[in-house]
C-alpha positions as CSV (number, residue, x, y, z in Angstrom):
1,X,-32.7,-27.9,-13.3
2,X,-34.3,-24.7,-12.1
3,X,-32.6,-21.1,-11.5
4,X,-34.4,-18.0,-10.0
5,X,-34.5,-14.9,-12.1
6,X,-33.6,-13.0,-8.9
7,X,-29.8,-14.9,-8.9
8,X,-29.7,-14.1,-12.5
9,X,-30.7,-10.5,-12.2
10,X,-28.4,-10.2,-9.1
11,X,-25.1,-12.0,-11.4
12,X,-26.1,-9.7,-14.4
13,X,-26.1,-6.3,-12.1
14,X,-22.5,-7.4,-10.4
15,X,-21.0,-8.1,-13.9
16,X,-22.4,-5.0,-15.5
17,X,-21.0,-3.0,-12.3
18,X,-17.1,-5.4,-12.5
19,X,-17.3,-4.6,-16.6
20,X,-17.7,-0.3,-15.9
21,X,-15.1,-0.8,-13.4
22,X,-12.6,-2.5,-14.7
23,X,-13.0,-0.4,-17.8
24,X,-12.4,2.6,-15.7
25,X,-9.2,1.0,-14.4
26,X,-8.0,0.5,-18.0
27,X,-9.2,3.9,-19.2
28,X,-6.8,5.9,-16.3
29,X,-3.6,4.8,-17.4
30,X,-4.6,5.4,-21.4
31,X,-5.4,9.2,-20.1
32,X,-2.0,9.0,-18.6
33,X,-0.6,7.9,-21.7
34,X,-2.4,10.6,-23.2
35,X,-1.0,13.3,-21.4
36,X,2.4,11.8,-21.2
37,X,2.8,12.0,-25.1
38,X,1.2,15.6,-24.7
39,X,4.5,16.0,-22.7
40,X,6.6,14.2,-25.2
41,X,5.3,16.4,-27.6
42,X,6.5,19.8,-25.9
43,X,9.7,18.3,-25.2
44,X,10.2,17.9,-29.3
45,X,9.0,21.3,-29.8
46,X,10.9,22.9,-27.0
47,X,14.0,21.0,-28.3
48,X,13.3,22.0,-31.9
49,X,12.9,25.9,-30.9
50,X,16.4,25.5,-28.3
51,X,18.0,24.4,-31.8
52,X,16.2,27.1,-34.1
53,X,17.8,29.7,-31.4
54,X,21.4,27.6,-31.9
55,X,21.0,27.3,-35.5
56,X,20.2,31.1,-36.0
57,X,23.1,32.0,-33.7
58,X,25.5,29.9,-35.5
59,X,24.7,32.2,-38.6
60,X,24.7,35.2,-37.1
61,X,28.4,34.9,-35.3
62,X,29.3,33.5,-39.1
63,X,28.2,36.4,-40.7
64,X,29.9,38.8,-38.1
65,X,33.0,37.2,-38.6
66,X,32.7,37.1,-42.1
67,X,32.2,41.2,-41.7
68,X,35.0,41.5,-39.4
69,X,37.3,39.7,-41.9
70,X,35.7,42.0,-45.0
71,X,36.2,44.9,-42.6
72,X,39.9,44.3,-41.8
73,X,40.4,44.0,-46.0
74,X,39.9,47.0,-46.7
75,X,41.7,48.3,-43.9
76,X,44.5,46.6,-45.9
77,X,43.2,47.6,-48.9
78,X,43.2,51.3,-48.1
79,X,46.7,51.3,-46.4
80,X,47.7,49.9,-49.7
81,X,46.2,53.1,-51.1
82,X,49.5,55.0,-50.5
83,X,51.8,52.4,-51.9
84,X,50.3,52.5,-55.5
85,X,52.5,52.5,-58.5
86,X,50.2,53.9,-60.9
87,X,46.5,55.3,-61.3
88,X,45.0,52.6,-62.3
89,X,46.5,50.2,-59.5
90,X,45.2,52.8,-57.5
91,X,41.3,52.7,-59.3
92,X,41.5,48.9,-58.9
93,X,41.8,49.1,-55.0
94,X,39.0,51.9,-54.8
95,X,36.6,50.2,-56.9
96,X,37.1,46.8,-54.4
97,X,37.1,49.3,-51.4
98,X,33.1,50.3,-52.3
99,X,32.5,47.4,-53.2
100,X,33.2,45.6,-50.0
101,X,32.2,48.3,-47.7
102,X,28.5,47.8,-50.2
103,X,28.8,44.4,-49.4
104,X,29.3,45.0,-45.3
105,X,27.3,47.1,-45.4
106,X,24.0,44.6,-46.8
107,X,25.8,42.1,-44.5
108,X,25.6,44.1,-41.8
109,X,21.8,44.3,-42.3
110,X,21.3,40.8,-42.4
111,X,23.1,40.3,-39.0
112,X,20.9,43.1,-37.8
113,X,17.9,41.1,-38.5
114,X,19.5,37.7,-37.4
115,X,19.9,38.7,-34.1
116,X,16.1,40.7,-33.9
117,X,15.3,37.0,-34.9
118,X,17.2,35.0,-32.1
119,X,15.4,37.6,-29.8
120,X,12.2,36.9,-31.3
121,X,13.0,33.0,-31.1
122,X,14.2,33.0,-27.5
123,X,10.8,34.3,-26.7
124,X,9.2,31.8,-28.3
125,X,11.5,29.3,-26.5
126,X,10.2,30.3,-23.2
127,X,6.6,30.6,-24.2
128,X,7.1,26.9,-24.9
129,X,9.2,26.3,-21.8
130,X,6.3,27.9,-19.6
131,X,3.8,25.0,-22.0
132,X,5.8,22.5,-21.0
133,X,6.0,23.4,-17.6
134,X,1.8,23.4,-17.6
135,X,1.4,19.8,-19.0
136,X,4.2,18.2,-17.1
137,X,2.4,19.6,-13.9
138,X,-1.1,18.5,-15.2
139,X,0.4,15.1,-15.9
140,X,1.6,14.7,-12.4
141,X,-1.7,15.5,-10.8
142,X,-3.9,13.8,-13.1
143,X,-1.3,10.5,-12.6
144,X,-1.7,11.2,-8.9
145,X,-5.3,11.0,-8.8
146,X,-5.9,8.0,-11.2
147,X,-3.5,6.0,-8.9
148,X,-5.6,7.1,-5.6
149,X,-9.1,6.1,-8.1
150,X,-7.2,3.2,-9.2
151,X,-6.9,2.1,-5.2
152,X,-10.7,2.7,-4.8
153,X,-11.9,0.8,-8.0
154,X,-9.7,-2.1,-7.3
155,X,-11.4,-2.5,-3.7
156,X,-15.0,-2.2,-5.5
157,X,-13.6,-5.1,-7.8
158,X,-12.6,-7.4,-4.7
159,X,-15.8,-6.6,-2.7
160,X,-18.1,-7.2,-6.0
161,X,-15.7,-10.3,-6.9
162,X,-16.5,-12.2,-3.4
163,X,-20.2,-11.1,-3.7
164,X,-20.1,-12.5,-6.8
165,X,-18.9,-15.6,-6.2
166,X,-21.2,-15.9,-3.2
167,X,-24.3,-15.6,-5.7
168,X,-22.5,-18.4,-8.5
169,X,-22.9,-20.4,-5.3
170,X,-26.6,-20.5,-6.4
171,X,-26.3,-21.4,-9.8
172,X,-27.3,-25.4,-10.8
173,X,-23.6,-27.2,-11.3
174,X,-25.0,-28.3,-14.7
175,X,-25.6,-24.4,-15.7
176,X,-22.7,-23.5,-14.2
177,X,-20.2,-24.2,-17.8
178,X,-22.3,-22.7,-20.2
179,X,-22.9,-19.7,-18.0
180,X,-19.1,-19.6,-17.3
181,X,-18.8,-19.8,-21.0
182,X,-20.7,-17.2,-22.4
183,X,-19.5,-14.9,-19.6
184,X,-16.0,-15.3,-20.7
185,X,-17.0,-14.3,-24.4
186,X,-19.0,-11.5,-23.8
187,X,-18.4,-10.6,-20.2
188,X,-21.8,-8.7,-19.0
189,X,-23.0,-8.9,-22.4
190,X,-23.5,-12.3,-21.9
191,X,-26.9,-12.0,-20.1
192,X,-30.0,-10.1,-20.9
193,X,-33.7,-9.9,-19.5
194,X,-36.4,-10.5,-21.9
195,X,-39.4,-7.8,-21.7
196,X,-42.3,-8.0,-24.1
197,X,-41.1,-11.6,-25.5
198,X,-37.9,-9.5,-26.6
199,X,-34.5,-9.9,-25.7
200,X,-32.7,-7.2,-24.4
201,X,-29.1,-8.3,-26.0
202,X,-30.3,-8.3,-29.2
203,X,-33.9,-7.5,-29.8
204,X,-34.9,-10.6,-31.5
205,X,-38.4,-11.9,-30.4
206,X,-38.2,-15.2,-28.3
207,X,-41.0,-18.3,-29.0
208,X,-44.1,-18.4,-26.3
209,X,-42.1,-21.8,-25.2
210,X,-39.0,-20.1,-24.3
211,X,-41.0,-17.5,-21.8
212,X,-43.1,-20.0,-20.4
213,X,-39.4,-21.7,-19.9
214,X,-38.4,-18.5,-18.0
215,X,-41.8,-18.6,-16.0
216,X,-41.2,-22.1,-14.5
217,X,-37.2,-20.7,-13.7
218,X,-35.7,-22.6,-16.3
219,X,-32.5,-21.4,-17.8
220,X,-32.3,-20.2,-21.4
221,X,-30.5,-18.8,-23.9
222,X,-31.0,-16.7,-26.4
223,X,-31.4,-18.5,-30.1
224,X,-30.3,-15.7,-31.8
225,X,-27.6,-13.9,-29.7
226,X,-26.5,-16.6,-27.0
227,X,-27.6,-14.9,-23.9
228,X,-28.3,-16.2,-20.8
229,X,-32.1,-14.8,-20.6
230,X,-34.0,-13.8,-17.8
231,X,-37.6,-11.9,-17.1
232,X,-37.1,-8.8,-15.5
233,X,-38.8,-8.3,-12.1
């Protein structure tokens, strides 16, 4: 059986050109993916700021109600202030009077400060609003345009599949299952030219009998790597 190194060329150039497309088919929905978690991820750190913002007023409304219900003590404390019995009753209530109003007025502080920080945090919850925002946007148009590639590269694949089976067409039946074979292992990879006595898959020498092989169109494979070899033009 004979094949001509044209047909072989012509099947290795359609595979190599159905292996970069299909691999650009696959590769668009990973950079989907890609972007989609980017969006998962501002979604958990937009969530996680929301509930910093909750969180932080949660303490502050406890802290004003704790200072409310200090504050309204020693309003009862100081009404009491009139009712004493003796000095030292009277001492007691004094000494708890400056000590609470101390106390308010440190907690006071602190609620000062909590709400300066829910401010500060529900900046920082739109900052990451206005992010998510951004890369739910770029993940629509990028999603957009890797369908309308997608349509494109699967019409290459159909036109290069029937062009491709047009050209087997050529192949000797009794080449036809090892060539299908090493195809289905390795895809493109499967066939290399030989220049120099060298093959081009894996850069191991061939014998003077395998080129003179190629020379009279007979098919061969590689010893070493298993490629269907052919002598480029």
């Amino acid at each position: 059986m004979s094949v001509s190194a044209t047909v072989l060329r012509e099947l290795h150039r359609i595979h190599t050109q159905l292996g970069d497309l299909n691999e650009r088919l696959a590769r668009g929905p990973r950079q989907v993916q890609a972007r989609q978690s980017n969006v998962t991820h501002q979604e958990t750190a937009l969530s996680a700021a929301q509930d910093k913002v909750l969180q932080t007023k949660k303490a502050t409304d406890q802290k004003q109600l704790d200072l409310k219900t200090s504050e309204n003590k020693i309003l009862d404390w100081k009404a009491k202030l009139n009712t004493c019995s003796n000095n030292r009753e009277y001492q007691t209530l004094v000494e708890q009077i400056a000590a609470a109003e101390m106390a308010n007025s440190v907690l006071a502080d602190e609620i000062l400060e909590l709400m300066e920080r829910v401010d500060q945090l529900s900046l920082e919850v739109k900052e990451v609003e206005k992010s998510l925002a951004a890369v739910k946007s770029d993940l629509a148009t990028f999603r957009d345009s890797v369908t309308a590639e997608g349509e494109l590269i699967k019409g290459d694949i159909v036109r290069l599949e029937a062009e491709l089976a047009e050209v087997e067409k050529e192949l000797p039946v009794t080449l036809k299952e090892d060539y299908k074979r090493v195809i289905r292992g390795k895809g493109a990879d499967g066939m290399a030219p030989v220049e120099d006595l060298v093959c081009q898959g894996c850069g191991q020498k061939i014998t003077l009998n395998m080129q003179n092989d190629l020379l009279l169109s007979n098919p061969i494979f590689c010893k070493n790597c298993g490629c269907l070899l052919y002598l480029n033009e």
